[in-house]
Every structure is written in structure tokens, then in C-alpha cells.
Rosetta silent file (secondary structure, phi, psi, omega in degrees, C-alpha in Angstrom):
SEQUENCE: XXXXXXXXXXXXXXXXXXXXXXXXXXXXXXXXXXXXXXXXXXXXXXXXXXXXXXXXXXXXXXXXXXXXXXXXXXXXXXXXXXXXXXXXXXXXXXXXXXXXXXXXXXXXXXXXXXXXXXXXXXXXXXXXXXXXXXXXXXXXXXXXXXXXXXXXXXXXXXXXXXXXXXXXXXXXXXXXXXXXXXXXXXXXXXXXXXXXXXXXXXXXXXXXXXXXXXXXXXXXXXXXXXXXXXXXXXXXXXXXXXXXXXXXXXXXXXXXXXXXXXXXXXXXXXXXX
SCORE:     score description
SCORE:     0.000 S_00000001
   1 L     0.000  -37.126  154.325  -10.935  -55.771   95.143 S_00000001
   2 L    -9.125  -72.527 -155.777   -9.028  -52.426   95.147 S_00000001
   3 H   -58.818  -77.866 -170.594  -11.496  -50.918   93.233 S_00000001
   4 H   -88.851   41.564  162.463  -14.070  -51.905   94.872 S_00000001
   5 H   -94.050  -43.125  171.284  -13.132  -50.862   98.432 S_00000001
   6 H   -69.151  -60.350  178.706  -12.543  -47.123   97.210 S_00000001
   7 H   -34.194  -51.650  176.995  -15.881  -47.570   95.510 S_00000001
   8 H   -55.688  -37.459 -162.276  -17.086  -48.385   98.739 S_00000001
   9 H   -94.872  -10.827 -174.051  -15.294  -46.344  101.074 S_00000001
  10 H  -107.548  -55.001 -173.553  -16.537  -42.793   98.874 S_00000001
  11 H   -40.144  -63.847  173.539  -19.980  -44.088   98.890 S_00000001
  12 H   -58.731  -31.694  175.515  -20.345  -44.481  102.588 S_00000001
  13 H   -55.694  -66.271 -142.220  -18.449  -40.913  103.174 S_00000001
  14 H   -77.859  -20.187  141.417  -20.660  -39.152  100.854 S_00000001
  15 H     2.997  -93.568  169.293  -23.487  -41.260  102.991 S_00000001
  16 H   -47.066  -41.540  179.592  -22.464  -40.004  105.909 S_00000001
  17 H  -101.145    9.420  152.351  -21.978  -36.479  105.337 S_00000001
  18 H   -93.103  -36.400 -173.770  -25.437  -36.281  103.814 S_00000001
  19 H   -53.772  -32.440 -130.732  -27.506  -37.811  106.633 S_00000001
  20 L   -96.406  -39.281  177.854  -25.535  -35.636  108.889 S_00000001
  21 H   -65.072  -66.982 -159.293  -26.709  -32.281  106.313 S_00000001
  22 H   -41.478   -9.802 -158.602  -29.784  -34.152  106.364 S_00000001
  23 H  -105.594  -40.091 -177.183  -30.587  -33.263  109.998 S_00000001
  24 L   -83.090  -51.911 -138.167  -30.662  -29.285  109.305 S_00000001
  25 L   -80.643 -170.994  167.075  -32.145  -29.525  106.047 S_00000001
  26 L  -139.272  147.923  169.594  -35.811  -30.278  104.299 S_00000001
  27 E   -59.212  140.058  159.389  -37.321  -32.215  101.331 S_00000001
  28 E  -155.042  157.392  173.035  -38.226  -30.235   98.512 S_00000001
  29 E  -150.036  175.050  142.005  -38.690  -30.653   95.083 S_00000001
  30 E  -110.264  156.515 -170.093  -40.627  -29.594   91.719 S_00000001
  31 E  -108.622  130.514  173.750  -43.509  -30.603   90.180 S_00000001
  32 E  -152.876  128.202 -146.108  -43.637  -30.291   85.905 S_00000001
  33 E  -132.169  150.537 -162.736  -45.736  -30.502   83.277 S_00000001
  34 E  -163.237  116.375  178.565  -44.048  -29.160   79.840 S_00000001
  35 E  -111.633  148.097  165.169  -45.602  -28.989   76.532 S_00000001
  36 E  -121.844  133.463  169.658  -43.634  -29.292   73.208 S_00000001
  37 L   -80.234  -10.333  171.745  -44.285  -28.770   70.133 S_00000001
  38 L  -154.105  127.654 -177.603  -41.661  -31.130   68.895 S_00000001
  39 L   -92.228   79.697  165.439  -39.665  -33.853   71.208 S_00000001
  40 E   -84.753  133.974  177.572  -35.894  -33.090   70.160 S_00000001
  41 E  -143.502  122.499 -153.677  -34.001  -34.750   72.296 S_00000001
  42 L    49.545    9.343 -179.435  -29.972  -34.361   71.269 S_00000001
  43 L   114.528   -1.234 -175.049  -30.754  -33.470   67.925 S_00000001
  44 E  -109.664  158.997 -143.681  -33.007  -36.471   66.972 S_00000001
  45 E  -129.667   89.540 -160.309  -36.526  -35.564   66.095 S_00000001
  46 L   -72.133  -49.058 -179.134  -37.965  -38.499   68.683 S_00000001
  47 L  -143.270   58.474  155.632  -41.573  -37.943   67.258 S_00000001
  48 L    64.997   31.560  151.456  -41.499  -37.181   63.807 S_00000001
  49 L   113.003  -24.015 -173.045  -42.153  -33.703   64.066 S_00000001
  50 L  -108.340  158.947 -156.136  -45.092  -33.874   66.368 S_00000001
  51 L   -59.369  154.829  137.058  -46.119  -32.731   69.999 S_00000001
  52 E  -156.627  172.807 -156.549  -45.501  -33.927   73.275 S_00000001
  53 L   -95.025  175.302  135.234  -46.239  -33.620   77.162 S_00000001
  54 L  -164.395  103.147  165.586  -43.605  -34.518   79.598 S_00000001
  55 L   -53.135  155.998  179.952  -44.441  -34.641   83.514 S_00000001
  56 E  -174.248  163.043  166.436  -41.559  -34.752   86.179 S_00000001
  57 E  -133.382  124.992 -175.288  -40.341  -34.784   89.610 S_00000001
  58 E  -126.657  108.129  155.242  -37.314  -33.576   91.034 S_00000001
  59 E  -114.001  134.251  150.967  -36.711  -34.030   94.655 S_00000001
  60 E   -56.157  110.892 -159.706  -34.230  -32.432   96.369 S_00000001
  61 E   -79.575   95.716  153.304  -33.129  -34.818   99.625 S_00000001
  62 L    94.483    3.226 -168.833  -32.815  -32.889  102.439 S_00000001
  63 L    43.003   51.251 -176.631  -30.332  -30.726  100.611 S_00000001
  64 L  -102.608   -9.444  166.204  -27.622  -32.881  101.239 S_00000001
  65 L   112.606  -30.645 -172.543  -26.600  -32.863   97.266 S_00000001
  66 E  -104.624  136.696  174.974  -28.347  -35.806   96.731 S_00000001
  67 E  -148.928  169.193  158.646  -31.852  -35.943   94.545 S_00000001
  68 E  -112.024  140.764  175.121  -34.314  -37.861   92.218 S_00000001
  69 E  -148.391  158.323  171.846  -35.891  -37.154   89.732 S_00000001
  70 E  -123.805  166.865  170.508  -38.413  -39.189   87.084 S_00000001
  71 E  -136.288  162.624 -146.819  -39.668  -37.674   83.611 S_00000001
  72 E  -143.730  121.292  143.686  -42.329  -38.722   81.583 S_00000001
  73 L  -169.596  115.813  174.733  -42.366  -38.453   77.812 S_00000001
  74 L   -94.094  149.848 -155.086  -45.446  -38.795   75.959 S_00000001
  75 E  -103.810  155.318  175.438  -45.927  -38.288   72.329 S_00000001
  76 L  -108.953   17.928  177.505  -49.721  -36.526   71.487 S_00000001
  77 L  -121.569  120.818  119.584  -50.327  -38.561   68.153 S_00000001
  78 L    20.982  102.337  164.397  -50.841  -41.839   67.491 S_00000001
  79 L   107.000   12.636 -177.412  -48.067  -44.729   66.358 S_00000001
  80 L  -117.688   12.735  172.708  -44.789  -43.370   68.397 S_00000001
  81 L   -69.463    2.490  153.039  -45.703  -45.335   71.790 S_00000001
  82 L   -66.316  -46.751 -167.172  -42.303  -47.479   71.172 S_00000001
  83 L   -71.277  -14.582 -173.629  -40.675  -43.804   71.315 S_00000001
  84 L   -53.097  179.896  161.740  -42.707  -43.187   74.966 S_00000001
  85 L  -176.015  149.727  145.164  -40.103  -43.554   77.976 S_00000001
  86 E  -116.608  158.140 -169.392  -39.614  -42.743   81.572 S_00000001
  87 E  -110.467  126.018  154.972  -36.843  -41.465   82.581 S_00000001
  88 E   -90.315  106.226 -162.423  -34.909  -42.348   86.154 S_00000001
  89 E  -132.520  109.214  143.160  -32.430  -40.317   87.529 S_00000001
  90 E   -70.757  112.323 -162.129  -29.946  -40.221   90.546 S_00000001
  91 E  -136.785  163.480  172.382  -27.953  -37.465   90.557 S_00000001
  92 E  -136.755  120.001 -155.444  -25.410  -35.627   92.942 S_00000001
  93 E  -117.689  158.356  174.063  -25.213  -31.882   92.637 S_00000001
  94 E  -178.107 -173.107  166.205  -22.431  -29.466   94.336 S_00000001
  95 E  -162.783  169.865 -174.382  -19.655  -26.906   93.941 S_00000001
  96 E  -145.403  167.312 -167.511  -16.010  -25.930   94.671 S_00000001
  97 L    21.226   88.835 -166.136  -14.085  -22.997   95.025 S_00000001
  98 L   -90.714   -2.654 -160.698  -17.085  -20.762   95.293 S_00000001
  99 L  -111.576  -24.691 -171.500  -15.042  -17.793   96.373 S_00000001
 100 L  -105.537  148.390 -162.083  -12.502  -17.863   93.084 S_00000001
 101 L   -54.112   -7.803  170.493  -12.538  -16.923   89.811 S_00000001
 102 L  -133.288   49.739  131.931  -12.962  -20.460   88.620 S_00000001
 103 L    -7.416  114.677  171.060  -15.902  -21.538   90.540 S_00000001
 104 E  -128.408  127.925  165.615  -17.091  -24.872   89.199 S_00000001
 105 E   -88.170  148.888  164.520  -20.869  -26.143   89.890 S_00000001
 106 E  -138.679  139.643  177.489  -21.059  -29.847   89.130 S_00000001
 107 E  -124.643  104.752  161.298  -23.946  -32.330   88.874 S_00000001
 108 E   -79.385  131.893  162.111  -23.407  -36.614   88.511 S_00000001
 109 E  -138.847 -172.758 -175.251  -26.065  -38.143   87.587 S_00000001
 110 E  -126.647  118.371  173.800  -27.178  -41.971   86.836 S_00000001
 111 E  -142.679  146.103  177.366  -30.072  -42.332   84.679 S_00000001
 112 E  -102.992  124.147  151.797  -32.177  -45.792   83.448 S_00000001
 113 E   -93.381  130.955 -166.496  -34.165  -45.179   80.353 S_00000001
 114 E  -129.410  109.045  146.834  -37.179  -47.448   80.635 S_00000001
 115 L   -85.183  124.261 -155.245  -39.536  -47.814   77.482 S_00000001
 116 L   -82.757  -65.376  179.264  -42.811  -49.640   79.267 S_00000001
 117 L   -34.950   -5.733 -159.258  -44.276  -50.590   75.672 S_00000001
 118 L  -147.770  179.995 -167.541  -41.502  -52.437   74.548 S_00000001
 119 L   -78.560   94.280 -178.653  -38.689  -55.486   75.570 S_00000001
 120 L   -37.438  -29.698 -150.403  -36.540  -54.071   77.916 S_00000001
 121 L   -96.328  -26.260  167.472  -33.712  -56.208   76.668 S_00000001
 122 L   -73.205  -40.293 -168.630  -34.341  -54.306   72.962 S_00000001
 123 L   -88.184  -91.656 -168.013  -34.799  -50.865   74.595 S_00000001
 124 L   -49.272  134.846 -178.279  -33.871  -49.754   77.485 S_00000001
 125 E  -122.511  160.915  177.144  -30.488  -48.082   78.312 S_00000001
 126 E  -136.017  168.833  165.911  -28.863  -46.264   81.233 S_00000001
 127 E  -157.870  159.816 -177.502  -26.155  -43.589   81.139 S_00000001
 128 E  -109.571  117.698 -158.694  -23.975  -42.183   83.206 S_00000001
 129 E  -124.486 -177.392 -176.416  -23.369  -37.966   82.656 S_00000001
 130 E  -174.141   96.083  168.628  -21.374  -35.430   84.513 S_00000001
 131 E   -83.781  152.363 -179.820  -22.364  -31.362   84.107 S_00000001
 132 L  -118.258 -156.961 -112.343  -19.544  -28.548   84.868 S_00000001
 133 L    63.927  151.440 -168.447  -20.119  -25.121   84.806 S_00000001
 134 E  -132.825  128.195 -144.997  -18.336  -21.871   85.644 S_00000001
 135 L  -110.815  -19.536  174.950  -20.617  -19.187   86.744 S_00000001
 136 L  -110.141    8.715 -166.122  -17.333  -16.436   87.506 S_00000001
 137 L  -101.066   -3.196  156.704  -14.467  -17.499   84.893 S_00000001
 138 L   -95.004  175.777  169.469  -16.006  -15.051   82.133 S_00000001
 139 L   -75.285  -78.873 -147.745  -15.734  -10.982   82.753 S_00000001
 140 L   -72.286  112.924  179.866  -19.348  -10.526   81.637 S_00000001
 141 L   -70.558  146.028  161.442  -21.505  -11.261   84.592 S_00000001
 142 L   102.387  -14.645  173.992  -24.885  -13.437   83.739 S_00000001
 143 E   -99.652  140.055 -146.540  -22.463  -15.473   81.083 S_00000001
 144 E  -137.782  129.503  175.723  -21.881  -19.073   82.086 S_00000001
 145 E  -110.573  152.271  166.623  -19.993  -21.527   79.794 S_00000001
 146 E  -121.457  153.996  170.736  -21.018  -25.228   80.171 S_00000001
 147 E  -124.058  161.569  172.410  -20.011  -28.783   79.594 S_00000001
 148 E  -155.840  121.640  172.498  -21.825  -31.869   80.012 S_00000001
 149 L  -119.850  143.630 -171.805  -20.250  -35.566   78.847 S_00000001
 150 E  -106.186  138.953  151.605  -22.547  -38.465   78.396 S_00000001
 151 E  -119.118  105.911  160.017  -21.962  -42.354   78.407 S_00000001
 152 E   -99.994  144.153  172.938  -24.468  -44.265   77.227 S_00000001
 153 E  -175.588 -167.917 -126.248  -25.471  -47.755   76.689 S_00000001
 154 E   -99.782  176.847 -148.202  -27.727  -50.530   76.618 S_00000001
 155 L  -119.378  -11.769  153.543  -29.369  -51.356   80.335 S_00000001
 156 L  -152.218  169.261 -127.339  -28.239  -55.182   80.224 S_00000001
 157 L  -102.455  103.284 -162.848  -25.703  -57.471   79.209 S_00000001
 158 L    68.667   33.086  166.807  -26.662  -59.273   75.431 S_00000001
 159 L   -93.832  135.202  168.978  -28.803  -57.057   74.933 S_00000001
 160 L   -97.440   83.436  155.445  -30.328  -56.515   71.378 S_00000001
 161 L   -88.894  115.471 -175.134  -30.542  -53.100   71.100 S_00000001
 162 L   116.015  -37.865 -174.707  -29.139  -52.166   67.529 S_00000001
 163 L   -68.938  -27.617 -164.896  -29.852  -55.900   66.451 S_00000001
 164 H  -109.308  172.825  175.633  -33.695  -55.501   65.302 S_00000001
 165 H    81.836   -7.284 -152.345  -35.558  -53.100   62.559 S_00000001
 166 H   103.004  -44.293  161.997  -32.476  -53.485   60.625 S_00000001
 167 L   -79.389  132.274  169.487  -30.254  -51.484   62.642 S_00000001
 168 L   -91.866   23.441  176.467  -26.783  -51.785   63.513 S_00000001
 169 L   -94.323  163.287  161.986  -25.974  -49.700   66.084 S_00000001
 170 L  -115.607   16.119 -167.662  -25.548  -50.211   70.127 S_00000001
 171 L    12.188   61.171  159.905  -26.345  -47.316   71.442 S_00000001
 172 L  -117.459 -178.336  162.905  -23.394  -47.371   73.276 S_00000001
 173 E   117.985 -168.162 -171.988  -20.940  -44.604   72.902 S_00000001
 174 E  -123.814  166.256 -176.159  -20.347  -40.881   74.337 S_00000001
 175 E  -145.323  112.994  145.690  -22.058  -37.241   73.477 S_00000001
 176 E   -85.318  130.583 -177.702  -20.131  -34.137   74.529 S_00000001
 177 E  -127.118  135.235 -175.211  -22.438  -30.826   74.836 S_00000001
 178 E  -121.986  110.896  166.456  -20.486  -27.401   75.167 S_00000001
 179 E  -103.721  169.520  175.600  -23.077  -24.573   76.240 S_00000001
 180 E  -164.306  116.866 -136.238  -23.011  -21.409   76.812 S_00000001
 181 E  -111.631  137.380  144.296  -26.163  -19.675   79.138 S_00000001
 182 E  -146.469  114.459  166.717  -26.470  -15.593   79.334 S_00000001
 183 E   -62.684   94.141  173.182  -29.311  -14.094   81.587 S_00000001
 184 E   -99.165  142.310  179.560  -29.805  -10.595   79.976 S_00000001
 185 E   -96.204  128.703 -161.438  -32.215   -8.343   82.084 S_00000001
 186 E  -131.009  143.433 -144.475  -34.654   -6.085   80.011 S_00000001
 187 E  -114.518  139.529 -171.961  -36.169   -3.089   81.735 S_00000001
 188 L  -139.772    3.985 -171.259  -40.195   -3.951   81.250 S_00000001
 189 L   -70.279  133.100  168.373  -41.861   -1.176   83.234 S_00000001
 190 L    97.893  -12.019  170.550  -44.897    0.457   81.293 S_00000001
 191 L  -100.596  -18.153 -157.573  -44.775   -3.344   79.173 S_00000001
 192 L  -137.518   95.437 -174.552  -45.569   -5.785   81.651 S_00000001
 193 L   -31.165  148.792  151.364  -48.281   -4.860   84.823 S_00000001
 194 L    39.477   16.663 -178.444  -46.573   -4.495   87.671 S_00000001
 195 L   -97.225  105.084 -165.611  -43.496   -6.065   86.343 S_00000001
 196 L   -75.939  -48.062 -171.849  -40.212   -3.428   86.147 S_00000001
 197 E  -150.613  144.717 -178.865  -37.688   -6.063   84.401 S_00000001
 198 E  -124.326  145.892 -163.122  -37.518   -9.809   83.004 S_00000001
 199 E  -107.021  137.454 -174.885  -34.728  -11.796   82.894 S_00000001
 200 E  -121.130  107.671  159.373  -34.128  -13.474   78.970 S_00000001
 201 E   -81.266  110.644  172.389  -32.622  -16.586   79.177 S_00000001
 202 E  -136.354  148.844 -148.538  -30.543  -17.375   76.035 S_00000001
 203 E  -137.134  118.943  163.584  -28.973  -20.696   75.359 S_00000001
 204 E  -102.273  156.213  173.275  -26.271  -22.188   73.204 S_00000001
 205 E  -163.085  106.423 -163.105  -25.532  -25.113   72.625 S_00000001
 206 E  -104.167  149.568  168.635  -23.202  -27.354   70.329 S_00000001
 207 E  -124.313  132.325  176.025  -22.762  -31.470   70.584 S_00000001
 208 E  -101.727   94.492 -170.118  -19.956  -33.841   69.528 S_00000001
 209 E   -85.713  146.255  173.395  -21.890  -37.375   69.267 S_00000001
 210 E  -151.210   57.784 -118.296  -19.636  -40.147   69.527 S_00000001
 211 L    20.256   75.720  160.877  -22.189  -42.773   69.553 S_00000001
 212 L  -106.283  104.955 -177.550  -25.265  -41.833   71.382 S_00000001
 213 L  -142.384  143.474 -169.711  -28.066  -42.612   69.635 S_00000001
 214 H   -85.388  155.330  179.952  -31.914  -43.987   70.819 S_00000001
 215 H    63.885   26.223 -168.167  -32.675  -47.320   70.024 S_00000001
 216 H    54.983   12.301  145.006  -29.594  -48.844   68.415 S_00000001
 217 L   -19.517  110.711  148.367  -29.339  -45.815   65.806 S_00000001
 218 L   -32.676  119.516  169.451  -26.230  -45.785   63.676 S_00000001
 219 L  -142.102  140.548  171.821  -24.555  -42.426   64.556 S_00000001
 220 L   -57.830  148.647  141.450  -21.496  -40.781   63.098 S_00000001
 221 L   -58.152   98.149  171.422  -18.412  -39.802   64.907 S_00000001
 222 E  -178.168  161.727  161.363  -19.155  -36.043   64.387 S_00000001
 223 E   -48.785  134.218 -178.029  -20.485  -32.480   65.349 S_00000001
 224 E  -137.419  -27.311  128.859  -24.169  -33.202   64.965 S_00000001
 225 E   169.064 -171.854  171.246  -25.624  -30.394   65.661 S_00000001
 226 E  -155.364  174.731 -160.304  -26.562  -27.126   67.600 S_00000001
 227 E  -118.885  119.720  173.554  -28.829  -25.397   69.375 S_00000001
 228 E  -117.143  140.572  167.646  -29.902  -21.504   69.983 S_00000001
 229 E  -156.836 -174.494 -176.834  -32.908  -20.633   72.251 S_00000001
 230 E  -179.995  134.214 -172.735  -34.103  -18.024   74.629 S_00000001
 231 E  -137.221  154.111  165.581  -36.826  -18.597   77.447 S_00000001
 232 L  -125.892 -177.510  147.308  -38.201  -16.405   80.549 S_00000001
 233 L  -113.679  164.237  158.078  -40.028  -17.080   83.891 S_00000001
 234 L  -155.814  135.208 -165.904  -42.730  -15.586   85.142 S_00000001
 235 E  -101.386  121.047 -160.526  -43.756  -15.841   88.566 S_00000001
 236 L  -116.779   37.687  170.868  -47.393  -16.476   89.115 S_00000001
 237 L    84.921  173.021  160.527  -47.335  -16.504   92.998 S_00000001
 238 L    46.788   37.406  173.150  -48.376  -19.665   95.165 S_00000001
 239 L    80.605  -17.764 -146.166  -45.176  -21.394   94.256 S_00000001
 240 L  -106.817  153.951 -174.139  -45.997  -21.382   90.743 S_00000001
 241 E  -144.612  130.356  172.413  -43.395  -20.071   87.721 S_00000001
 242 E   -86.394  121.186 -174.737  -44.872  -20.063   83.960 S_00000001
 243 E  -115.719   80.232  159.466  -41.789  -20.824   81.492 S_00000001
 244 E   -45.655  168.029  168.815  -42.156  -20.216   77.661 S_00000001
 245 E   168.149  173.946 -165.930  -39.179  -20.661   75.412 S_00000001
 246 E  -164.612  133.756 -172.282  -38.559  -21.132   71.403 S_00000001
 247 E  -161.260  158.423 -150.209  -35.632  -22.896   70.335 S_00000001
 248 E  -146.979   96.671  169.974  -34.176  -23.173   67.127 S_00000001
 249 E   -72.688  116.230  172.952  -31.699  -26.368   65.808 S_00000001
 250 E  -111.600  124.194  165.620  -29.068  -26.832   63.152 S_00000001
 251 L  -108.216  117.466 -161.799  -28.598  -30.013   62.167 S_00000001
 252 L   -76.947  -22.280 -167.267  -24.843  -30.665   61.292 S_00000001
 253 L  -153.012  108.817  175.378  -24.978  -34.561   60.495 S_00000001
 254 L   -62.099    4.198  175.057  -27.984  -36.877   59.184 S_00000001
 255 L   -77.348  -24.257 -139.497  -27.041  -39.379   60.755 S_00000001
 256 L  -130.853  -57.406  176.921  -28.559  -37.512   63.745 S_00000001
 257 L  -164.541  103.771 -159.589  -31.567  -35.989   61.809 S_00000001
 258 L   -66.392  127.499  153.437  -31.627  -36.510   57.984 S_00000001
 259 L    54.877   39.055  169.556  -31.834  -33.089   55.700 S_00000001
 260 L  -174.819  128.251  157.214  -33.800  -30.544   58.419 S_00000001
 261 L   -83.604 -178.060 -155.515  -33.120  -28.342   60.824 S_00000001
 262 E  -134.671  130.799  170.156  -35.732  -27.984   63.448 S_00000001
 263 E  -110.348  128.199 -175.397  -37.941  -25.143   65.262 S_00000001
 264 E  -132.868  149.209  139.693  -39.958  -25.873   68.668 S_00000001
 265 E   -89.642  163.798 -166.630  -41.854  -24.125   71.443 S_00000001
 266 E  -132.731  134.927  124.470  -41.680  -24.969   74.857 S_00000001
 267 E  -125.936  122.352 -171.340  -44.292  -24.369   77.887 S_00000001
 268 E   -87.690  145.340  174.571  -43.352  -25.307   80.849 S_00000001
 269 E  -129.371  117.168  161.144  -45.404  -24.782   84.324 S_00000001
 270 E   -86.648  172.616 -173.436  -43.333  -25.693   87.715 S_00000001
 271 E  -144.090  134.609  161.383  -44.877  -26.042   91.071 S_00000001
 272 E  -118.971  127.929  171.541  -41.941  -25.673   93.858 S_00000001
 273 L  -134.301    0.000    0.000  -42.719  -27.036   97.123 S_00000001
């Protein structure tokens, strides 16, 4: 009963001091449509190598720290609509000691994976994640180190996820991901109309799976793999921001993705309103 009276008692506070933000503030969100040429998602190769779309919504409530957001992700071939899912996510974003050298941004979120094609009680999972970042605790401004730990597992109680197919996993377990983000600025005048400099986003990224896996996937206790990329924006007015990117995977453990590392494009279009 303890428990759940503090459980209770931080819920209504955090309540409370968003309606109250909620009074200054406004809804906004983005709108996103993202094409890939290959749907890695933690290092697993979701759909065999081949394209997909994924739509989203993020709204931001009232800027009180609290938002939603759903994803979409459709495969563009034929036989992977078990692999389709939406994604649901409650999250709570913020930061503390914004004036000191160890700033930390943080984001909770809550998210139910729901595959529509398939038996919820086979499929579907939720997890619970928690990102950090420190946007002043290196010397070199624009470099950001990140963390993000995951707990996942199956979305009810006897469920057989891991039990069918053969497999013998539960897609329960945790995923740590340790990033590390640098914005470099590139002088672009005389390359790009009317553009002086672009901002290069490049992105590291290593993960320690410690059973997270889709579908009731066996996965090792191990490094399992990592990730280099590098993306821009470009702002096409009216709200609108075009996002390319190329990313590039080493896969540390086959368990994860047997005997290949992996190369993808990304284009992304947002709409912020």
C-alpha cells in the first residue's frame, strides 16, 4: 500500500503542475512520414533486408513535459505483415541543472507495441525506457554523450510470446544504448543556393542487449552491435524540414543479426505545427 500511495501521490503532483503549465502553453506536435531502405530496429534486420514507410505523430501537450506519440511501421514487400506494428508511446520529457556543467535532459517514456495482424497474447509487448543526456559535460561544444536503458516484455500475463515458431525466448529482458551525437557545422556558401552553412549530424551508437528481442527471439547476454550515421535538415519553409541520413551497422552478435552487417538510407519529411 506504501508503494502505491507514493505512486499515487507523484502522479497527481506531476498532474498538477502540468495543467497549471498547461494554462500558458499550446499543443503542438509533428507530423512524419520516413522512408527506409531497410527497417533495423536495435540491430535486428525486422524485414529481411527490404524497405519500409513509417508515419508518426508526436504531440507535445501544452508543453507541460508531457506528450504522445504513435508510429507506424510498414514493410513495402509482401510476406512480413506479422513484422507490421504500431507503436504507442507516453512519454515525459525535462531537464535539471541547466545552468551547470552537468546538465542532464531526460525523457520517460511507456510504450505498447501492438502487431494488428497477429494474437496479441503471441505478440504484443510494452516497455518501459528512460533517455539521459548531457549537452555541457564534454569541452567540445555540439558533442553530447547519451544513454538510454530499455525494459521490455510481453504486454500480458501468460502470454506466449517465445512459445510458438519454435522459439524460446520471452522477450523480456533489458537493452542498454550508449550514444554519442556531434553537430559539426560546414561552411556551404557558393555549394548550396542561398544556404551559407549546414549542420552534419553524426551519430554513434553502441548496445548491450540483455534480452530484448522482437517476438520471443533468443538473444545473448552481449554487445550486439553498433551503429555510425550522419544526417542533415533542410528547411523547406511552411513548417516543413527535409531529413536525409545513411547509416551504417556492425553487427557484434548473431544472435541479434546472423553473419551481416547492415547499410540503410533514411528520408524523412516532418511537418511542425
Amino acid at each position: 500500500m506504501k508503494k502505491k500511495g507514493i505512486l499515487l501521490a507523484a502522479v497527481i503532483l506531476l498532474s498538477t503542475v502540468g495543467l497549471a503549465q498547461a494554462e500558458e502553453g499550446k499543443l503542438s506536435g509533428t507530423i512524419d512520414i520516413t522512408y527506409l531502405s531497410k527497417y533495423i530496429w536495435r540491430g535486428f534486420d525486422v524485414y529481411g533486408d527490404k524497405s519500409a514507410i513509417q508515419p508518426s505523430i508526436d504531440l507535445d501537450l501544452y508543453g507541460t513535459g508531457f506528450g504522445i506519440n504513435l508510429m507506424g511501421h510498414r514493410a513495402n514487400s509482401d510476406k512480413y505483415e506479422n513484422g507490421e506494428r504500431w507503436d504507442y508511446t507516453l512519454y515525459y520529457y525535462n531537464s535539471l541543472f541547466e545552468s551547470e556543467t552537468y546538465a542532464t535532459n531526460y525523457r520517460l517514456s511507456w510504450v505498447y507495441y501492438n502487431f494488428p495482424d497477429n494474437d496479441k497474447r503471441s505478440f504484443d509487448l510494452q516497455e518501459m525506457n528512460a533517455f539521459f543526456s548531457w549537452p555541457n559535460i564534454l569541452p567540445i561544444k555540439g558533442l553530447v554523450p547519451s544513454y538510454v536503458i530499455v525494459k521490455l516484455w510481453p504486454s500480458c500475463s501468460g502470454s506466449r510470446v517465445g512459445s510458438r515458431s519454435g522459439t524460446t525466448g520471452t522477450a523480456s529482458g533489458f537493452a542498454h544504448i550508449f550514444m554519442l551525437d556531434y553537430a559539426l557545422t560546414v561552411q556551404t556558401e557558393g555549394l548550396l543556393p542561398g544556404i551559407p552553412e549546414q549542420v552534419l549530424n553524426l551519430h554513434t551508437e553502441f548496445v548491450y542487449n540483455d534480452g530484448v528481442g522482437p517476438g520471443g527471439q533468443n538473444v545473448d547476454q552481449d554487445w550486439s552491435n553498433a551503429v555510425l550515421g550522419i544526417s542533415t535538415n533542410f528547411d523547406l519553409g511552411n513548417n516543413l524540414t527535409f531529413t536525409p541520413g545513411i547509416y551504417h551497422q556492425i553487427t557484434m552478435d548473431d544472435s541479434v543479426n546472423p553473419d551481416e552487417d547492415e547499410t540503410w538510407v533514411s528520408l524523412s519529411m516532418k511537418y511542425k505545427f
